[in-house]
PQR file with spaces between the fields and no chain letter, atoms N, CA, C, O and H, PARSE charges and radii, in Angstrom:
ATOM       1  N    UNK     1     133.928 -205.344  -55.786 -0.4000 1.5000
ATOM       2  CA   UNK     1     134.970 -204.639  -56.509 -0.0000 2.0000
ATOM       3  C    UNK     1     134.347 -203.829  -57.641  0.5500 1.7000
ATOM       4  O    UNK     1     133.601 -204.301  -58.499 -0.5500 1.4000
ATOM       5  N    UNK     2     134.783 -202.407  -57.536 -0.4000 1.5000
ATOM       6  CA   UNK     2     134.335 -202.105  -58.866 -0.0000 2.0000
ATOM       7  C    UNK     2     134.937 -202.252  -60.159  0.5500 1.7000
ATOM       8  O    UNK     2     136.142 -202.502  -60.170 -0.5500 1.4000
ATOM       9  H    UNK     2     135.389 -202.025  -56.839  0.4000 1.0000
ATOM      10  N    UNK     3     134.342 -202.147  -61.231 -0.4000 1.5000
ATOM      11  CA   UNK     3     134.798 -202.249  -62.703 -0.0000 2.0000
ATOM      12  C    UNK     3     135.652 -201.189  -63.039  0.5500 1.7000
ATOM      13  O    UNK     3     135.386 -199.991  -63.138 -0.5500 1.4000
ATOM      14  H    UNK     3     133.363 -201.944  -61.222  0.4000 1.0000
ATOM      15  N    UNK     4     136.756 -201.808  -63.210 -0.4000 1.5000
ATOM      16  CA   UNK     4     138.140 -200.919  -63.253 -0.0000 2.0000
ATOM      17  C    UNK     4     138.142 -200.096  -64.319  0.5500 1.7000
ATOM      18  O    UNK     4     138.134 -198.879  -64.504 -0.5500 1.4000
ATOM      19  H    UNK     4     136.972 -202.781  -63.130  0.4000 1.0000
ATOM      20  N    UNK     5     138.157 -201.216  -65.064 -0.4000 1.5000
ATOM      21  CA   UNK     5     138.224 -200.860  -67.003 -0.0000 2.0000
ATOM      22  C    UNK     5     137.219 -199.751  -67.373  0.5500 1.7000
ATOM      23  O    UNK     5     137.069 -199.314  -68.514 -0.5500 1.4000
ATOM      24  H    UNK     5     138.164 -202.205  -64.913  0.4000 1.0000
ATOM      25  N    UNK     6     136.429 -199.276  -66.079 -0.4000 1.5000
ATOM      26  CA   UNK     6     135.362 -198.358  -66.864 -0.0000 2.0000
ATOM      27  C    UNK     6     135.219 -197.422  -66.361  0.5500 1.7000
ATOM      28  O    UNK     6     134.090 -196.954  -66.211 -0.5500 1.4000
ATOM      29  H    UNK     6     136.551 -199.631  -65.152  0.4000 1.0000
ATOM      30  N    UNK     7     136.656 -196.632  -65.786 -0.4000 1.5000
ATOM      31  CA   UNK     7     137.015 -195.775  -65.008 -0.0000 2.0000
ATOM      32  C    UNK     7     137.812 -194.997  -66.183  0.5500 1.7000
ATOM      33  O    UNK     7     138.636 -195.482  -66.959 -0.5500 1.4000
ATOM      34  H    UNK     7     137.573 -197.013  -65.907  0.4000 1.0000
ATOM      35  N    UNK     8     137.369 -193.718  -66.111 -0.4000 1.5000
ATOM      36  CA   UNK     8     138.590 -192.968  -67.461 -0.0000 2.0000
ATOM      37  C    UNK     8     139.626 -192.721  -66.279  0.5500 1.7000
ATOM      38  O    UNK     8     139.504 -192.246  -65.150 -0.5500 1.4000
ATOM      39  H    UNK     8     136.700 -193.325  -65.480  0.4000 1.0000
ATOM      40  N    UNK     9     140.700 -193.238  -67.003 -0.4000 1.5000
ATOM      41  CA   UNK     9     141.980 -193.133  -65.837 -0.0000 2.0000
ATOM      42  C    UNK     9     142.461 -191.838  -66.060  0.5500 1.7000
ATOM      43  O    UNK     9     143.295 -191.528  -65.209 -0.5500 1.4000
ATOM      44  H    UNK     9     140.799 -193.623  -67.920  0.4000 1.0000
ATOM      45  N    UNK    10     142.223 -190.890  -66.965 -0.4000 1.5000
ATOM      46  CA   UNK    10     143.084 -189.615  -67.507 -0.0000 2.0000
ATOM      47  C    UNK    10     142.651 -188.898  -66.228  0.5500 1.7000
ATOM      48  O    UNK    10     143.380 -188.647  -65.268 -0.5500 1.4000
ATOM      49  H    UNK    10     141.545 -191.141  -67.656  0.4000 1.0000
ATOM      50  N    UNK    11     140.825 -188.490  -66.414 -0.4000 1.5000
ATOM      51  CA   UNK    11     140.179 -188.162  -64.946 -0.0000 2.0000
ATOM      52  C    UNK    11     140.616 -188.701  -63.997  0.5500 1.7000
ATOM      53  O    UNK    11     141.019 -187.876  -63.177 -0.5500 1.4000
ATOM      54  H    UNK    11     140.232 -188.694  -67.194  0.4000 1.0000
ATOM      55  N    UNK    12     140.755 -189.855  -63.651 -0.4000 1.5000
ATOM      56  CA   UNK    12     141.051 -190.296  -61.989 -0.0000 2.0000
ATOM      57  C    UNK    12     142.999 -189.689  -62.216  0.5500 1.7000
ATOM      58  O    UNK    12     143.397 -188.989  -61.285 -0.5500 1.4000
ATOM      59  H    UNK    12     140.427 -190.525  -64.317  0.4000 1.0000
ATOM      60  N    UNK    13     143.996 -189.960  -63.323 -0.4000 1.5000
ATOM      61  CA   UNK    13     144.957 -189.473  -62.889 -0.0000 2.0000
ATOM      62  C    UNK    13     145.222 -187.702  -62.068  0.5500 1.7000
ATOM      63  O    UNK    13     145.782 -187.318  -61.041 -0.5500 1.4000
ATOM      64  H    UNK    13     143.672 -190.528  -64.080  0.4000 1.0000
ATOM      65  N    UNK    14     144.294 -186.865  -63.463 -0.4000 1.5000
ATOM      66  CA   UNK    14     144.143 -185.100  -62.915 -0.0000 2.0000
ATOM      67  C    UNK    14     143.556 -185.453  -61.649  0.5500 1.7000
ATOM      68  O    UNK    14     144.488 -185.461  -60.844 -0.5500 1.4000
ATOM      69  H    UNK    14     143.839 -187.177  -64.297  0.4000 1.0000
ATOM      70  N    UNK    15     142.474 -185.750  -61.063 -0.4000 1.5000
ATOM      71  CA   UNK    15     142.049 -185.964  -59.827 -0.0000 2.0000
ATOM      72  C    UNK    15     143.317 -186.445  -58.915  0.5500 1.7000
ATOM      73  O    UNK    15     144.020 -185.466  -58.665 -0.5500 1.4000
ATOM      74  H    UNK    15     141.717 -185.743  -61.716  0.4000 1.0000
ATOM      75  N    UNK    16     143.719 -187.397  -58.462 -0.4000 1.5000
ATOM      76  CA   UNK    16     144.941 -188.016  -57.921 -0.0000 2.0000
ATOM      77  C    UNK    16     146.009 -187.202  -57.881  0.5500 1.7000
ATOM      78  O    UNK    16     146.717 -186.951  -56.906 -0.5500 1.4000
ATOM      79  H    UNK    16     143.148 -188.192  -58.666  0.4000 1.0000
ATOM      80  N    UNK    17     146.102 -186.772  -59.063 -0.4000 1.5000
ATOM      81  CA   UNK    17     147.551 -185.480  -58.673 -0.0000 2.0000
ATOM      82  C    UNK    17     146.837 -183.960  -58.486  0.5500 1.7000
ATOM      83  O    UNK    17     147.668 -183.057  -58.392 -0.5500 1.4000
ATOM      84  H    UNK    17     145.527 -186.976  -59.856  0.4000 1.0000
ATOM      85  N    UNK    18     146.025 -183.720  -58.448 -0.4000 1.5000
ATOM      86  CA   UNK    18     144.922 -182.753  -57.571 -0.0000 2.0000
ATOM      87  C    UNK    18     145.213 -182.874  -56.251  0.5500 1.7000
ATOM      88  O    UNK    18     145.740 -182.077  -55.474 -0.5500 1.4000
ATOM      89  H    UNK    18     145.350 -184.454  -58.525  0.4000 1.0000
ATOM      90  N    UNK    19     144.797 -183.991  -56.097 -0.4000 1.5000
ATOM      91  CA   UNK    19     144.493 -184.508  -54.374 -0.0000 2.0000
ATOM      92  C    UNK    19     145.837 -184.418  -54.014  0.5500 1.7000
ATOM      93  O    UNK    19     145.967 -183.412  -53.316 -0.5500 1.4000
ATOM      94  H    UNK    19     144.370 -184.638  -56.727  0.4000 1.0000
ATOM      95  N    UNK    20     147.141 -185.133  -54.196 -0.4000 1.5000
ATOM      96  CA   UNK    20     148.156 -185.182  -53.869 -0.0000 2.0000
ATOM      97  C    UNK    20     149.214 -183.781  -53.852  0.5500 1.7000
ATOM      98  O    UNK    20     150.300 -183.824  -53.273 -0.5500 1.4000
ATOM      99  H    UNK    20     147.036 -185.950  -54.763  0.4000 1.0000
ATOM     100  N    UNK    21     148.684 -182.467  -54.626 -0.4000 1.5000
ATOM     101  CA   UNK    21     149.424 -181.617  -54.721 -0.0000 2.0000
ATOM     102  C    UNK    21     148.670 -180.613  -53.387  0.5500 1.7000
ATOM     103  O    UNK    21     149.290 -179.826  -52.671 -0.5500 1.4000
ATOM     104  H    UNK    21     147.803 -182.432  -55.096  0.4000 1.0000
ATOM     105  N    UNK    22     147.557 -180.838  -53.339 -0.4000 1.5000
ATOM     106  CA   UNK    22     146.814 -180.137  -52.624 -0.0000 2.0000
ATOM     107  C    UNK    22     147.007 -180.569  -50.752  0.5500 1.7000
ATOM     108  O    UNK    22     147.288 -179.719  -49.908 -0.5500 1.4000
ATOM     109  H    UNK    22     147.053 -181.477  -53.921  0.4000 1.0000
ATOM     110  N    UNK    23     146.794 -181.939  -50.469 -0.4000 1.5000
ATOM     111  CA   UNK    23     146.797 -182.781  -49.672 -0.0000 2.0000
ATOM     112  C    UNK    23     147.405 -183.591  -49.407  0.5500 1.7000
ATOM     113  O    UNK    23     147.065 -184.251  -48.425 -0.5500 1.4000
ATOM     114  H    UNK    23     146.565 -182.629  -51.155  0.4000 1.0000
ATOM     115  N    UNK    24     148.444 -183.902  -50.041 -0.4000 1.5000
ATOM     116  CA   UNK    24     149.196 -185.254  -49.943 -0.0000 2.0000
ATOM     117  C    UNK    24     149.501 -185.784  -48.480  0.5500 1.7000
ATOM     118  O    UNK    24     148.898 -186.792  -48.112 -0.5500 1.4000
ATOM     119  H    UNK    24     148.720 -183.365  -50.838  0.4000 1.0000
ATOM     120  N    UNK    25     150.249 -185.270  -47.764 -0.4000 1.5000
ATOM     121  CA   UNK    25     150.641 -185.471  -46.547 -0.0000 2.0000
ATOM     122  C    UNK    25     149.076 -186.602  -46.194  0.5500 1.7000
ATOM     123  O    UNK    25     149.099 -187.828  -46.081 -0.5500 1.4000
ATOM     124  H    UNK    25     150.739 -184.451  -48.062  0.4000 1.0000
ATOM     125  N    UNK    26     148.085 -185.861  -46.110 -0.4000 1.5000
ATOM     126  CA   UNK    26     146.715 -185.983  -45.323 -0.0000 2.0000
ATOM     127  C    UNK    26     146.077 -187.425  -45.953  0.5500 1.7000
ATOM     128  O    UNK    26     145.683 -188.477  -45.451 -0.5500 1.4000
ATOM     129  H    UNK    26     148.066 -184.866  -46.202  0.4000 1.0000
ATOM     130  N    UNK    27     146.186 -186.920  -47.253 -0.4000 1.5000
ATOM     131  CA   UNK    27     145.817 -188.359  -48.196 -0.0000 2.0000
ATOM     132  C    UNK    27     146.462 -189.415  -48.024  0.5500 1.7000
ATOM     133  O    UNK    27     146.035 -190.485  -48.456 -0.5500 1.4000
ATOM     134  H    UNK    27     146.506 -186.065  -47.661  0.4000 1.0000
ATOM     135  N    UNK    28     147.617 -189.310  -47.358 -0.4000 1.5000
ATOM     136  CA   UNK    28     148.546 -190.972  -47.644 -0.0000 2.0000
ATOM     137  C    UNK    28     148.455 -191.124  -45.966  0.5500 1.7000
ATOM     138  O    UNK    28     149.046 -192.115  -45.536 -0.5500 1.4000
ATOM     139  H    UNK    28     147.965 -188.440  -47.008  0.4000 1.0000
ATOM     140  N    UNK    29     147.962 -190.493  -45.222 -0.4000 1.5000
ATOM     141  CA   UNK    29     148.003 -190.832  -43.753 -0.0000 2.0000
ATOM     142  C    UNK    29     146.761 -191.811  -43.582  0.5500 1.7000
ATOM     143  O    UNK    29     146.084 -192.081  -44.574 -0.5500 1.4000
ATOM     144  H    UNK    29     147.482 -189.688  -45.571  0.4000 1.0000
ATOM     145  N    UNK    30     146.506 -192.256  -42.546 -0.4000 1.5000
ATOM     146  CA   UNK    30     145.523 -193.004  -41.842 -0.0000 2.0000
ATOM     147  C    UNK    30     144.202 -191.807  -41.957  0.5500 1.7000
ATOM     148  O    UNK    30     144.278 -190.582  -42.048 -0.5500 1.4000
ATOM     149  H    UNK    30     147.056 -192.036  -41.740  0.4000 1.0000
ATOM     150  N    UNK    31     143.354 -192.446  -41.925 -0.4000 1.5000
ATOM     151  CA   UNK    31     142.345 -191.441  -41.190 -0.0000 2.0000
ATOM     152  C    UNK    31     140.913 -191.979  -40.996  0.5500 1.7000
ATOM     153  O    UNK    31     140.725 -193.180  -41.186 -0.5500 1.4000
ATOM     154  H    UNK    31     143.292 -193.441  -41.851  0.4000 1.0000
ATOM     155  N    UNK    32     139.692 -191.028  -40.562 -0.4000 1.5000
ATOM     156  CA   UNK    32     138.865 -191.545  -40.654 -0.0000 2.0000
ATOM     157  C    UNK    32     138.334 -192.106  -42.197  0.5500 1.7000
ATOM     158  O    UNK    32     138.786 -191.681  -43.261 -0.5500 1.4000
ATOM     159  H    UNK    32     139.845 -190.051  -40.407  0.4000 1.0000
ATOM     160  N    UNK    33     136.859 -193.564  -42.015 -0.4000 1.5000
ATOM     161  CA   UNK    33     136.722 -194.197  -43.184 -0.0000 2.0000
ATOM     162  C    UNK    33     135.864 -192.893  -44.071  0.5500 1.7000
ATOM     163  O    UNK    33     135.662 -193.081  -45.271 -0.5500 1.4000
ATOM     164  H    UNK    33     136.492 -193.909  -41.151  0.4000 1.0000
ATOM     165  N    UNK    34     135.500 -191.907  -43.580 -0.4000 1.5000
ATOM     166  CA   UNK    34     134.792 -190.994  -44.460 -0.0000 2.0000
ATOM     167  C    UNK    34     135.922 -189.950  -45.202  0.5500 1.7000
ATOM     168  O    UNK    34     135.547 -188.836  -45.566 -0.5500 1.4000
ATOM     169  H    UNK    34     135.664 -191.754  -42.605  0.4000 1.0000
ATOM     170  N    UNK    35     136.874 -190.250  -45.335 -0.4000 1.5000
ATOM     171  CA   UNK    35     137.809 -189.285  -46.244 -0.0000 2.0000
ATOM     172  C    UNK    35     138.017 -187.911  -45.632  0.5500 1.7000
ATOM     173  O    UNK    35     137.638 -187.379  -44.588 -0.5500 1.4000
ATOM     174  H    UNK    35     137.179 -191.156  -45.040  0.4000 1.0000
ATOM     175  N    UNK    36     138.746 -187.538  -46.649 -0.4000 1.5000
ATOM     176  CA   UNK    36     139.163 -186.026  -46.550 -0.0000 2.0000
ATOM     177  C    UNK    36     137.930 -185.232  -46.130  0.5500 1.7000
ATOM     178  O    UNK    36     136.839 -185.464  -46.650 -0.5500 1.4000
ATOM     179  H    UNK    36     139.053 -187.969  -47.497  0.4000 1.0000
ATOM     180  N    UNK    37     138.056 -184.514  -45.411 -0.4000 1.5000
ATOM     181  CA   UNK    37     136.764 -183.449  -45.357 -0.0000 2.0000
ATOM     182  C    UNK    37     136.869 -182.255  -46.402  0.5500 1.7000
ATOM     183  O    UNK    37     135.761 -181.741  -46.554 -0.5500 1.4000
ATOM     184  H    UNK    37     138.943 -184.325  -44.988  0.4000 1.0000
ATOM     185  N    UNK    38     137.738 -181.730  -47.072 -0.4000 1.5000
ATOM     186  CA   UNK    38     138.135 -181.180  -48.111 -0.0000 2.0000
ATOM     187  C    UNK    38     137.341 -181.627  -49.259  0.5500 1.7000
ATOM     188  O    UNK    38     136.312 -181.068  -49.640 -0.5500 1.4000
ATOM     189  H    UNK    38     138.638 -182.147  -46.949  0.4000 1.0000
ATOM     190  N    UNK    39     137.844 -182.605  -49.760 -0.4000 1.5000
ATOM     191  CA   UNK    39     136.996 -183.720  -50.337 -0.0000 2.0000
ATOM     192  C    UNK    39     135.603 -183.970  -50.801  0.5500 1.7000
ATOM     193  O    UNK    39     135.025 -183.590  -51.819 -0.5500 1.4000
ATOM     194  H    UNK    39     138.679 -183.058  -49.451  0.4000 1.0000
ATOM     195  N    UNK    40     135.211 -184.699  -49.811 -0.4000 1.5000
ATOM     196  CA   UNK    40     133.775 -184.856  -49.734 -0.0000 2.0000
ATOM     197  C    UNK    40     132.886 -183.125  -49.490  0.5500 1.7000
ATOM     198  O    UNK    40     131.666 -182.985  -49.406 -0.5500 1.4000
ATOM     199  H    UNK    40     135.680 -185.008  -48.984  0.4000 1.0000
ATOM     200  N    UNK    41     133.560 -182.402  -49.446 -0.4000 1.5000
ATOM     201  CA   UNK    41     132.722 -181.393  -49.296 -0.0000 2.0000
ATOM     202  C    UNK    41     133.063 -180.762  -50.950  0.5500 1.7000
ATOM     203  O    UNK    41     132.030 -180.523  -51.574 -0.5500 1.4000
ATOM     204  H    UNK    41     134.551 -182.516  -49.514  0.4000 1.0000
ATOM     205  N    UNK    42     134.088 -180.536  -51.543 -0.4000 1.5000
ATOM     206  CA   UNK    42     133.800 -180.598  -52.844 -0.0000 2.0000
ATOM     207  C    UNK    42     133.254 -181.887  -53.930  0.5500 1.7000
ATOM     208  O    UNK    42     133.459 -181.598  -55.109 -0.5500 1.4000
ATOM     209  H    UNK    42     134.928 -180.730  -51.036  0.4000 1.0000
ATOM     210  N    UNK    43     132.816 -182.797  -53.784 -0.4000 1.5000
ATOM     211  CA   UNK    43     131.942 -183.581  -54.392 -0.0000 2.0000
ATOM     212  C    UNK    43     130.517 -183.141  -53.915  0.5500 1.7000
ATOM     213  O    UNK    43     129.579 -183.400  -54.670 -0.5500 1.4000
ATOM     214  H    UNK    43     132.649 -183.032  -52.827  0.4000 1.0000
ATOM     215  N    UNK    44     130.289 -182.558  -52.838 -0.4000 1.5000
ATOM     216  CA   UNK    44     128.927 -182.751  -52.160 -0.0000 2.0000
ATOM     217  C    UNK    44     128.636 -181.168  -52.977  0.5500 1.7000
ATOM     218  O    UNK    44     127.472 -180.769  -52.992 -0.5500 1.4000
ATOM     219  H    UNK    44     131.050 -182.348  -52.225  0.4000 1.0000
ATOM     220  N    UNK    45     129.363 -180.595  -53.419 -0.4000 1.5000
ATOM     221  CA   UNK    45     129.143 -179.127  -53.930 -0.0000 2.0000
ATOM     222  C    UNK    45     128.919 -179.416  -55.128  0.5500 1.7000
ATOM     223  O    UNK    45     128.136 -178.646  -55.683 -0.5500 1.4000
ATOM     224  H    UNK    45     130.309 -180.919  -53.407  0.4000 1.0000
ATOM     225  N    UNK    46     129.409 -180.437  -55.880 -0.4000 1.5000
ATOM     226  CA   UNK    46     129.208 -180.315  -57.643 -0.0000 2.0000
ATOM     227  C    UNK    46     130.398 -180.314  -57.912  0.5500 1.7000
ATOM     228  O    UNK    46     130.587 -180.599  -59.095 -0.5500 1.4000
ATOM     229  H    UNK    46     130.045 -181.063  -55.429  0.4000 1.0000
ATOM     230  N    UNK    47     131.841 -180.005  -57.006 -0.4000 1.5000
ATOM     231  CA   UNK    47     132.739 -179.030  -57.707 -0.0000 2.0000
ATOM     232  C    UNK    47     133.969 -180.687  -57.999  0.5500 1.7000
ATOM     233  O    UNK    47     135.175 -180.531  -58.191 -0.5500 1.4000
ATOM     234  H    UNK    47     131.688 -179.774  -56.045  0.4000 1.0000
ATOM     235  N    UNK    48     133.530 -181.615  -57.976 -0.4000 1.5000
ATOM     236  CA   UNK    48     134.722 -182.767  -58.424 -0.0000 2.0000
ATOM     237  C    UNK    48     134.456 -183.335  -59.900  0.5500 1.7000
ATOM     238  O    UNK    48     133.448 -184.027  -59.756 -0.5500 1.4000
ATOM     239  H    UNK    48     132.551 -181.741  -57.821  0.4000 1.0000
ATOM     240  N    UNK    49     134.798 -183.390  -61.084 -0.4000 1.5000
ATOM     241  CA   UNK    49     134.278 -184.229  -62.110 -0.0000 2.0000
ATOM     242  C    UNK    49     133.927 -185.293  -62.218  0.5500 1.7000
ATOM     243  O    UNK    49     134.695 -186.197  -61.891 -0.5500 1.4000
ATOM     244  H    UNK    49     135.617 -182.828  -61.201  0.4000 1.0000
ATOM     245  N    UNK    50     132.640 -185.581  -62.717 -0.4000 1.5000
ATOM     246  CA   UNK    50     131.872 -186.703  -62.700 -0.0000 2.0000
ATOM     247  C    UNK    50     132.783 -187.812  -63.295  0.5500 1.7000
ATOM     248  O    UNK    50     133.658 -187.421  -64.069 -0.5500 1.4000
ATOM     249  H    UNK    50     132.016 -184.846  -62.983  0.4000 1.0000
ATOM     250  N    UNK    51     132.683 -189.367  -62.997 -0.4000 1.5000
ATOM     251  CA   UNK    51     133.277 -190.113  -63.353 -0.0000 2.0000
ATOM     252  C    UNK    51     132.675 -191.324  -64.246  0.5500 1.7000
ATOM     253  O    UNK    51     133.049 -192.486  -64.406 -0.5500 1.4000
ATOM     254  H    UNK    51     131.973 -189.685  -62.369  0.4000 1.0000
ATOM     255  N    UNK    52     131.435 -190.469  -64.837 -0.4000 1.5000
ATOM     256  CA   UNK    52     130.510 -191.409  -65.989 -0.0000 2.0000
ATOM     257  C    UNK    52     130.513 -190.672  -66.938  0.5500 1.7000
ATOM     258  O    UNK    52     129.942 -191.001  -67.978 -0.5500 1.4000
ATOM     259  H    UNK    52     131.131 -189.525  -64.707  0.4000 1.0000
């Protein structure tokens, strides 16, 4: 499990309603365990805010 408490929730909230305004449908469905391809291709770019 990770350490909750050491997550800035403000970031994970803008992120979360990012994802959900953008994707929602896609995000709350089943899918494969590697995520959104949307997603992971903006983290793999730089372009998601760091969460440290």
């Amino acid at each position: 499990m990770p350490n909750v408490s050491a997550l800035p929730m403000d970031t994970v909230g803008a992120v979360m309603t990012d994802l959900m305004a953008q994707n929602g449908p896609v995000a709350l469905h089943y899918s494969s365990t590697q995520g959104i391809a949307s997603s992971r291709r903006s983290c793999a770019a730089g372009d998601a805010p760091p969460f440290w």
